[in-house]
N, C-alpha and C positions, 0 to 999 in steps of 0.2 A: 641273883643278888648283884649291884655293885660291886664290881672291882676297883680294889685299892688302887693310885694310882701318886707319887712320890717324886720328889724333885730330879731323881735319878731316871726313873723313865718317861717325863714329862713331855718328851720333846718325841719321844719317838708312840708314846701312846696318842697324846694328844697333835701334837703341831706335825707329826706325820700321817695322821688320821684321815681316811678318806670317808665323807659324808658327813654327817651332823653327831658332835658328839656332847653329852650331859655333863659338869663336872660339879659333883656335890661337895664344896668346900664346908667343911664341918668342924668340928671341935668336941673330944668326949665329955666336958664340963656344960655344954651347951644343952638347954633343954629344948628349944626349938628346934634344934637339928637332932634331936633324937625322936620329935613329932614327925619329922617330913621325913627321916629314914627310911619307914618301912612304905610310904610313899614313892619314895624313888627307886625301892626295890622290885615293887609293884609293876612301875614303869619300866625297869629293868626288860622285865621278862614280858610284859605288855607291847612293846618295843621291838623286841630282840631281831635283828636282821633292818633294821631299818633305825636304828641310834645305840650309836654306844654311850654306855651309861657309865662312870666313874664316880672314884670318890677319893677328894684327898684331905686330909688333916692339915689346919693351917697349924697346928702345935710343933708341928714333926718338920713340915714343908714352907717356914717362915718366907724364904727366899721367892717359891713360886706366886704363895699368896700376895706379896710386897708387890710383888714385879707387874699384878693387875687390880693393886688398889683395891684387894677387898678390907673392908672397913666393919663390916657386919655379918655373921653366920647365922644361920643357914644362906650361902647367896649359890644361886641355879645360876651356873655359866654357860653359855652353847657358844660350841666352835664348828665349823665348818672350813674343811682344809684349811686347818689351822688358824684361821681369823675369828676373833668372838664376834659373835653375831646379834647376841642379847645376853640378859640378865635377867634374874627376879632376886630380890634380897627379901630374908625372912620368909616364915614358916608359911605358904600357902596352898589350900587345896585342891588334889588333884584334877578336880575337874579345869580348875584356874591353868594348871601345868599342862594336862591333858592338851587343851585348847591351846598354849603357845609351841607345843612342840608340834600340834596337827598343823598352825600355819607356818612352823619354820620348815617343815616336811615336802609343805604345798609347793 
C-alpha cells in the first residue's frame, strides 16, 4: 500500500528521494480518487524497489498542494531527485499509468 506522506515529512520523503517517486494527491470526499486508489496500491507493490509510491491528502497538506498548483484530485505527480517530472490529473487506467511510469523508468 501507499504510504501516507504530510507537509511535515515532504521534504525529506519526497524532495530528498532518490530515484523516481508517485505522489497520489487525494481528498476522502473525492470519488475519483477513491477509483484510482486501489490502483495505485496495486502499483505500489507492482513497483516496489524501483518507485516509491505516496499519498498525500490535499485537506490536511493545503500548503504542499498550493505550493504545486494542484487544482484537480486525483492528480499522479512524479519526482525524480526532487524535481516533478510529469503529471496525469484525474482518474486513469492502470494500463494508461503502467505505460507512464515504464517510460519515466526507461
Amino acid at each position: 500500500m501507499a504510504d501516507p506522506v504530510t507537509s511535515a515529512t515532504w521534504e525529506q520523503e519526497v524532495l530528498k528521494a532518490q530515484g523516481l517517486v508517485l505522489i497520489d494527491f487525494w481528498a476522502v470526499w473525492c470519488g475519483p480518487c477513491r477509483m484510482v486508489a486501489p490502483i495505485v496500491d496495486e502499483i505500489s507493490k507492482e513497483y516496489a524497489g524501483k518507485l516509491k509510491v505516496l499519498k498525500l491528502n490535499t485537506d490536511e497538506n493545503p500548503d504542499v498542494a498550493g505550493k504545486y498548483r494542484i487544482m484537480g484530485i486525483p492528480t499522479l505527480m512524479f519526482f525524480r531527485n526532487g524535481q516533478t517530472v510529469d503529471q496525469i490529473v484525474g482518474a486513469v487506467p492502470k494500463s494508461q499509468l503502467k505505460t507512464k511510469i515504464d517510460s519515466l523508468l526507461a
